[in-house]
Backbone bond lengths (Angstrom), bond angles and torsions (degrees), N, CA, C in turn:
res aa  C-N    CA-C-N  psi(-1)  N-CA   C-N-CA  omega(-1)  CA-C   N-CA-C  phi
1 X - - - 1.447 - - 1.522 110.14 -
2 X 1.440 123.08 52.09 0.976 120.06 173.96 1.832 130.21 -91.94
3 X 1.224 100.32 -10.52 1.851 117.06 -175.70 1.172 87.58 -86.54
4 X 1.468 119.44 119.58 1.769 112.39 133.94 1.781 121.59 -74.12
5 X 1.085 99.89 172.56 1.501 108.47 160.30 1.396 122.90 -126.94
6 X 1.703 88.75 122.50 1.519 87.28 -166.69 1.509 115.63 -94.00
7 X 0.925 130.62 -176.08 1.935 121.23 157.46 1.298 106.74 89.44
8 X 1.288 134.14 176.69 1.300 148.05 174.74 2.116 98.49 -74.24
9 X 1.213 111.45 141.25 1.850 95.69 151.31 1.394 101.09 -84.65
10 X 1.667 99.09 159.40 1.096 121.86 177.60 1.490 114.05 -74.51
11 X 1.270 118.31 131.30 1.703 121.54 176.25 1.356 110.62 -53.99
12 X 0.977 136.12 145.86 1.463 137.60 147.13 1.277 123.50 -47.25
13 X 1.494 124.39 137.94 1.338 105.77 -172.37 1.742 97.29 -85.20
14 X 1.584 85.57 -172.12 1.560 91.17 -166.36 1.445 120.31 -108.80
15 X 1.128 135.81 111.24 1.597 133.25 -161.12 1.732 102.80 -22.38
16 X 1.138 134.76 135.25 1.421 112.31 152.55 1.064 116.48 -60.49
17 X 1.655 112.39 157.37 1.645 121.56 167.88 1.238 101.53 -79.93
18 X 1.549 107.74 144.36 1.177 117.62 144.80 1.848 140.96 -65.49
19 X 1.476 102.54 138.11 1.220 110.99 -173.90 2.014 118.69 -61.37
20 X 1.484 102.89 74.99 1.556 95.66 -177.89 1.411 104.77 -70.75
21 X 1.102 106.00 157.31 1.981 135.77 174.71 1.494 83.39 -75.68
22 X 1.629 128.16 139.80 1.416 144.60 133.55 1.070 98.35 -53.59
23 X 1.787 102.67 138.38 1.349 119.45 147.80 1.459 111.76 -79.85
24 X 1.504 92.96 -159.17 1.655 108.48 -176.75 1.869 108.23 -78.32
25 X 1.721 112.55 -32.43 1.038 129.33 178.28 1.565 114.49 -55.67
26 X 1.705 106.85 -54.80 1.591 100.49 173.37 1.534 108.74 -71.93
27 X 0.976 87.93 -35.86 1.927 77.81 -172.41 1.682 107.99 -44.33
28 X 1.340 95.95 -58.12 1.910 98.30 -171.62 1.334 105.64 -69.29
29 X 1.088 141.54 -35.40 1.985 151.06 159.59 1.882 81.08 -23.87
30 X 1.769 102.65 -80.65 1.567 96.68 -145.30 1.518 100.22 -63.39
31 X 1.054 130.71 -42.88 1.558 132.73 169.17 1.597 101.01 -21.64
32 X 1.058 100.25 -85.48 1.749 106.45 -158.56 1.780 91.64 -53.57
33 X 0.831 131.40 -44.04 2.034 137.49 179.59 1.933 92.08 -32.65
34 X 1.495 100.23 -78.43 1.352 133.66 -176.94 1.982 82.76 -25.74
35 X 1.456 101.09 -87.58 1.710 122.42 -163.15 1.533 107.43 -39.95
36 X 1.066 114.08 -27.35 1.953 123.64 172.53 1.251 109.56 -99.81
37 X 1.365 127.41 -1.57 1.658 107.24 -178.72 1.866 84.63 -94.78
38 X 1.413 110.37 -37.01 1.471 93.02 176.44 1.159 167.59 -103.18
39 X 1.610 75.67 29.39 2.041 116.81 178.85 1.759 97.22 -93.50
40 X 1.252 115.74 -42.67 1.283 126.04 165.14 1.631 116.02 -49.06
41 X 0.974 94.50 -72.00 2.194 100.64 163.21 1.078 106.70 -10.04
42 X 1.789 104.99 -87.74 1.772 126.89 -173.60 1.320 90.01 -67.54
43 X 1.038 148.26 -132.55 1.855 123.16 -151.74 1.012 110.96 20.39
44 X 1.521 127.70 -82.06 1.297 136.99 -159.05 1.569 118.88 -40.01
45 X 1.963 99.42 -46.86 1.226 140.04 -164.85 1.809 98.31 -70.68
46 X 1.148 105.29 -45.67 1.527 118.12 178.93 1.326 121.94 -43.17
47 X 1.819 94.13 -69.13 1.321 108.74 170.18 1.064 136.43 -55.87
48 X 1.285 117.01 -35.26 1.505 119.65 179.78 1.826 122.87 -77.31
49 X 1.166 120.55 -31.66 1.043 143.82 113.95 1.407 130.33 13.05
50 X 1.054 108.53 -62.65 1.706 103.92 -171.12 1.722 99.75 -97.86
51 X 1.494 117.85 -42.01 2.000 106.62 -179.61 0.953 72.55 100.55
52 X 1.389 81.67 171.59 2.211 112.01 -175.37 1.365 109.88 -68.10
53 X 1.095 110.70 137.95 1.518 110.81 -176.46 1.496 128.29 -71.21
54 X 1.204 168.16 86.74 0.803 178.29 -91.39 1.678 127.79 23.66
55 X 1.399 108.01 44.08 1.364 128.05 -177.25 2.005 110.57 74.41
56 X 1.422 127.78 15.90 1.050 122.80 -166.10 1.518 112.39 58.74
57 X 1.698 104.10 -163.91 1.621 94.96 174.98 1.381 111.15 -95.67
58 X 1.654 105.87 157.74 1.551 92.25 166.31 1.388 108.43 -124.23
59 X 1.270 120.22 145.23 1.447 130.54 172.19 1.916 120.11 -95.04
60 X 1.586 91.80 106.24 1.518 79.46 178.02 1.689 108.75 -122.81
């Protein structure tokens, strides 16, 4: 018993996944994903856009 082991072991790699065919289910999932990331966008786009609404406060 004279060898240590030093270092982390190495992980095993990981089987690849297989390439499944989308159904109709993912397809419409990523659709609607897609259709809300870019109502979110323009929102975003909106808001930033206009500045504080009524001049912020003012101190006089």
């Amino acid at each position: 018993m004279s060898g240590r082991q030093g270092g982390k072991l190495k992980p095993l790699k990981a089987p690849k996944k297989e390439q499944k065919a989308e159904d109709d289910d993912d397809k419409a999932f990523k659709e609607k994903q897609r259709q809300e990331a870019a109502a979110l966008k323009a929102a975003k786009e909106k808001a930033t856009k206009g500045g504080p609404p009524g001049g912020g406060i003012k101190k006089s």
